[in-house]
C-alpha positions as CSV (number, residue, x, y, z in Angstrom):
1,X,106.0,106.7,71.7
2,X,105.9,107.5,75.6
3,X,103.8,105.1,77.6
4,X,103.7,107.0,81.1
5,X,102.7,105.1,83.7
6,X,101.5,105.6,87.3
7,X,102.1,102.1,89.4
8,X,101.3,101.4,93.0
9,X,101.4,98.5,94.5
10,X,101.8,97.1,98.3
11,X,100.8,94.0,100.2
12,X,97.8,94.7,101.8
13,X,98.1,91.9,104.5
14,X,101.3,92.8,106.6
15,X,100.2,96.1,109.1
16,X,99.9,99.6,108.6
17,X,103.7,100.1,107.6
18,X,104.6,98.3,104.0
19,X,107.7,100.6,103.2
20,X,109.7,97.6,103.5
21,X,108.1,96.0,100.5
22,X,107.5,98.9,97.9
23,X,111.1,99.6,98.3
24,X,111.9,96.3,97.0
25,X,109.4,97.2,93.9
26,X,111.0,100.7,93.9
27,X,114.6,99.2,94.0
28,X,113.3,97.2,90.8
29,X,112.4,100.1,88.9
30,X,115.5,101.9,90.0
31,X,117.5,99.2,87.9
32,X,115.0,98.8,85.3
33,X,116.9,101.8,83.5
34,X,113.4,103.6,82.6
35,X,112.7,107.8,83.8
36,X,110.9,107.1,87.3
37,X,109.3,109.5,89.5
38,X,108.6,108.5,93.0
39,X,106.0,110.3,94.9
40,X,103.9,109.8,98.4
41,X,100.9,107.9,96.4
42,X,102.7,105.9,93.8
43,X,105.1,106.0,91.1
44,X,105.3,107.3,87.9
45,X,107.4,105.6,85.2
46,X,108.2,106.5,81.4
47,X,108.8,103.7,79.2
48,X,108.8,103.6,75.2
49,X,106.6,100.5,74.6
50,X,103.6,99.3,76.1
51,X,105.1,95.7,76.5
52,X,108.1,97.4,79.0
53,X,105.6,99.1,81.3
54,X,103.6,95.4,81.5
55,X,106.6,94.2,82.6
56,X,107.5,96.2,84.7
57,X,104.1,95.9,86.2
58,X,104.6,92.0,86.1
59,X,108.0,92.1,87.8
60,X,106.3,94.1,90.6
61,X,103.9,91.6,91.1
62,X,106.5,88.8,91.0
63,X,108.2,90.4,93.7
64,X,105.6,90.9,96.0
65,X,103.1,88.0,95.3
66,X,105.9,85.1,97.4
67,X,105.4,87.5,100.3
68,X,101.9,88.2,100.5
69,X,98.4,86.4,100.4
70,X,96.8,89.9,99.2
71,X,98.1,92.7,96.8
72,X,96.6,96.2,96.1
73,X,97.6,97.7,92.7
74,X,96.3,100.8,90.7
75,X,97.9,101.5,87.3
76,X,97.4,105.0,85.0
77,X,98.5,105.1,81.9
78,X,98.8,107.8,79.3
79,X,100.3,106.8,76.1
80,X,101.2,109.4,73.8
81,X,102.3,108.8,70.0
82,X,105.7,111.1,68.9
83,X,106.5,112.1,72.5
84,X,109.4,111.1,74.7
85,X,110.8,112.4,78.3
86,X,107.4,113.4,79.1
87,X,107.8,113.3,82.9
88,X,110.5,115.9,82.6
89,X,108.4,118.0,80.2
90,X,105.3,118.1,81.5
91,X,106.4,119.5,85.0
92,X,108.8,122.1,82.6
93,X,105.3,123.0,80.5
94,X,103.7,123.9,84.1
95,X,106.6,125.9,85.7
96,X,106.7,128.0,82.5
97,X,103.2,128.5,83.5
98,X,103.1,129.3,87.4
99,X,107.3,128.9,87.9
100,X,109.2,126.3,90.2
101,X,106.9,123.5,92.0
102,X,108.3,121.4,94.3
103,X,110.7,123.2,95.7
């Protein structure tokens, strides 16, 4: 199974720059081990099992919640049955299609 999950999360209460607490969530999932995808609006995470990407969501929270009274958080997922490395292959399926994005 692939469980593909787009997380973003950030303190809302500490000024118009946070970049100094999603890295900590970033750093997080870096270690986690699972495919990660970071982008401008969020992060995109591949994990085999629901019960990972919840806690991954979880240990984002924990990380943030000591440091901040308020938390903003949107979560995506699309969970797919026989599937795997589905951040890699979907963005291969659309450059067959149009060629190289993101270059």
């Amino acid at each position: 199974m692939s469980v593909l999950m787009e997380l973003t999360i950030f303190p809302t209460d500490k000024g118009e720059s946070v970049s100094q607490y999603v890295s900590q969530v970033i750093d997080m999932i870096k270690n986690s081990g699972v495919p990660y995808r970071l982008n401008p609006m969020g992060t995109v995470i591949e994990t085999e099992k629901m019960e990972q990407a919840l806690q991954i969501i979880q240990k984002a929270y924990d990380i943030l919640e000591p440091q901040a009274n308020r938390i903003y958080a949107t979560i995506k997922f699309d969970i797919r049955k026989n599937r795997s490395n589905r951040i890699e292959g979907k963005i291969k399926s659309i450059e067959q299609k149009i060629g190289k994005v993101n270059t």
